[in-house]
VEXROKE-385163 format. One record per residue (C-alpha): residue in one letter; x, y, z; residue number from 1. Coordinates in steps of 0.25 Angstrom, whole numbers, plus 5000, padded with zeros to 4 digits. Layout:
VEXROKE-385163
(a, (X, Y, Z), NUM)
...
***
This chain:
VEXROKE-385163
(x, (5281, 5281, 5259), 1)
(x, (5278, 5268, 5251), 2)
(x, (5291, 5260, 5247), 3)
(x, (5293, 5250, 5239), 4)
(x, (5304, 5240, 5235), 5)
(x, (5306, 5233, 5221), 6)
(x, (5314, 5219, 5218), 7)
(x, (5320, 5215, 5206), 8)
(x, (5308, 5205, 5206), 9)
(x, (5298, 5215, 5207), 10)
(x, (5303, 5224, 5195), 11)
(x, (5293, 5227, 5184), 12)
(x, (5299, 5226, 5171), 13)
(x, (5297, 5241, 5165), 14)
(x, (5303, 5248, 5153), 15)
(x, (5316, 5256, 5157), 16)
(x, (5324, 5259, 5144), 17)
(x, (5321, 5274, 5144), 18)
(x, (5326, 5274, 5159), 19)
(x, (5340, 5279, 5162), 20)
(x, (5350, 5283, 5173), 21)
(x, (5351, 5298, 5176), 22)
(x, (5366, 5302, 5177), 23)
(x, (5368, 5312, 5189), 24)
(x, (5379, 5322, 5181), 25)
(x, (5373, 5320, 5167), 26)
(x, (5359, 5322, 5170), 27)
(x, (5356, 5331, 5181), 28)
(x, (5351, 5342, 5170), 29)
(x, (5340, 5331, 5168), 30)
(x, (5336, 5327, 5181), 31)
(x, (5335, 5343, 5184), 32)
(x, (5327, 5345, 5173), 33)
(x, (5319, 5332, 5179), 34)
(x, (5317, 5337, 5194), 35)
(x, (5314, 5351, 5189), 36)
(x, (5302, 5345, 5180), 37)
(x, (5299, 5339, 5192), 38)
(x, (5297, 5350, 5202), 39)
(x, (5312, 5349, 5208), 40)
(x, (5324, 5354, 5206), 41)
(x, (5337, 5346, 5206), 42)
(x, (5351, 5352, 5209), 43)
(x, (5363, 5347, 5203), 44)
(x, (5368, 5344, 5219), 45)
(x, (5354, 5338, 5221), 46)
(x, (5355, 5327, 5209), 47)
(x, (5371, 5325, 5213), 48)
(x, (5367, 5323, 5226), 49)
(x, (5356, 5312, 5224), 50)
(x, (5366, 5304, 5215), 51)
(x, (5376, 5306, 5226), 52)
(x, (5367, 5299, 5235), 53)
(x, (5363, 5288, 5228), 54)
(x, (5352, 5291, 5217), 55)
(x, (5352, 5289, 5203), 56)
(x, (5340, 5292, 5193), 57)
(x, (5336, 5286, 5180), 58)
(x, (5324, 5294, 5172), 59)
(x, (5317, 5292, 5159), 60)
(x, (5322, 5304, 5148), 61)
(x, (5315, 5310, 5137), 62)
(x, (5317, 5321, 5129), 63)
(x, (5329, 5324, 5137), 64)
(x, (5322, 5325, 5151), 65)
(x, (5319, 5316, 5163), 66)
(x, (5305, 5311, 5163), 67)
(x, (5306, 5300, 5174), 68)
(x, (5316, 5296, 5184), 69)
(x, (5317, 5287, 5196), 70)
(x, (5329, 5287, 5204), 71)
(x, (5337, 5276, 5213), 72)
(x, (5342, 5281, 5226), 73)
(x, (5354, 5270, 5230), 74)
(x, (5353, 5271, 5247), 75)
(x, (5355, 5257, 5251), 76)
(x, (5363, 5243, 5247), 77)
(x, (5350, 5235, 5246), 78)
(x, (5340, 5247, 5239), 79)
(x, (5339, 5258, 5231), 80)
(x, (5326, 5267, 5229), 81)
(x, (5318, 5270, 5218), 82)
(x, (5319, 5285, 5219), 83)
(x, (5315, 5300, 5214), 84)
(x, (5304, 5292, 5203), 85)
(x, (5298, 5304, 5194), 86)
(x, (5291, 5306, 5181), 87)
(x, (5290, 5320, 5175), 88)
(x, (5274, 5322, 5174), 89)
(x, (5272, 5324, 5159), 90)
(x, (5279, 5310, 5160), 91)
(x, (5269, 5303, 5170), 92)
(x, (5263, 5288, 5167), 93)
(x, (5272, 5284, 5156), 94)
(x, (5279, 5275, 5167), 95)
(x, (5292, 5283, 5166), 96)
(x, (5291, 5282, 5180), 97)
(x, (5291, 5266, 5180), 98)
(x, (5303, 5266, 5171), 99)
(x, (5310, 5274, 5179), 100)
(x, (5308, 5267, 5192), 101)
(x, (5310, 5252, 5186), 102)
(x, (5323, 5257, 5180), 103)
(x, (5329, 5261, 5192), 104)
(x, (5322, 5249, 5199), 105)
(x, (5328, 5239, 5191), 106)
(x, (5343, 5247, 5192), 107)
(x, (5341, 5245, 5209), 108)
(x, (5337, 5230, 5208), 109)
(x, (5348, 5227, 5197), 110)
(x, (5356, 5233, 5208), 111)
(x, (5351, 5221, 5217), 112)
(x, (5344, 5231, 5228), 113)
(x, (5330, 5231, 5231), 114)
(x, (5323, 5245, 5223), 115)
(x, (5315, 5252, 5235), 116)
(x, (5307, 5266, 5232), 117)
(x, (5298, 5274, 5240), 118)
(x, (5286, 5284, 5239), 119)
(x, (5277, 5292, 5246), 120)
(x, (5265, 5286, 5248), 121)
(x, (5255, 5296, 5239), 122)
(x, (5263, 5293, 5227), 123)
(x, (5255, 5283, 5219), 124)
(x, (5264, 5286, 5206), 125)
(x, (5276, 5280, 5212), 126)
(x, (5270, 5269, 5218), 127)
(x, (5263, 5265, 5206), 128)
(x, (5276, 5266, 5199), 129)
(x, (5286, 5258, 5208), 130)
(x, (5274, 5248, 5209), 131)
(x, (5275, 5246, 5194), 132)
(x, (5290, 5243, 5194), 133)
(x, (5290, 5233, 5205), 134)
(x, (5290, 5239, 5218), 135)
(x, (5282, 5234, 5229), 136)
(x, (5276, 5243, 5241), 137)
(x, (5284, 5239, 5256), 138)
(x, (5280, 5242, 5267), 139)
(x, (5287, 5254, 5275), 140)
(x, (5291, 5246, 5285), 141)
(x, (5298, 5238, 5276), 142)
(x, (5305, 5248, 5271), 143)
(x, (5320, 5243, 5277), 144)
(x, (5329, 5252, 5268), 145)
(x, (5333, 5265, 5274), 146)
(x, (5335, 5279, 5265), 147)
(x, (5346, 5287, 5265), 148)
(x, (5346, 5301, 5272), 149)
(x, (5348, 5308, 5260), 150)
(x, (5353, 5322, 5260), 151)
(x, (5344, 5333, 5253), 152)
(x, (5347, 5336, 5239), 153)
***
């Protein structure tokens, strides 16, 4: 895994106006029109349950369908994590993606907490992406925060 952190220093200035939140009752049928695009599946229990546990999504909508969206998971007082980042294919390298993320970036450091993401190391997309927002690479031992055991959705 590579983490990262961002400070409100650190965060590139990036066109988000087309960004907005998702609302967990309101627009499930989009998000499981999104996920199914996307090779998963997404029960109603399943996008309840995230919201439950702390995540809220924000995506970019055209033509009445989710094309990107990155998602804040709320687990601790000082951080919140950048998470579930995802761009349909057809809709690839028009930095969707990058919206996506500094949006929600900017909502976690306007919170006044420090915006922490991960990734597994083989994914060069992501990493290219939350470097080009602000984020900078720390090391894993480093890493202080601690994830919540979360339960399977």
């Amino acid at each position: 895994m590579i983490y990262f952190t961002c400070k409100a220093q650190d965060l590139t200035t990036i066109e988000t106006s087309r960004v907005r939140w998702l609302e967990c009752a309101a627009d499930y049928a989009l998000a499981k029109d999104y996920w199914k695009a996307r090779g998963t599946e997404l029960a109603h229990d399943t996008w309840t349950k995230a919201h439950e546990y702390g995540y809220q999504y924000a995506a970019i909508i055209e033509d009445g369908r989710i094309v990107s969206s990155a998602g804040v998971l709320r687990f601790s007082e000082a951080c919140w994590e950048v998470a579930a980042v995802g761009t349909l294919e057809d809709f690839r390298r028009r930095g969707y993606a990058r919206s996506v993320v500094a949006f929600v970036t900017a909502y976690i450091l306007n919170a006044g907490l420090l915006a922490t993401c991960s990734t597994s190391d083989d994914n060069e997309a992501m990493t290219a992406t939350v470097k080009s927002v602000g984020f900078q690479v720390i090391p894993k031992d480093e890493v202080w925060w601690k994830y919540p055991n979360l339960p399977d959705f």
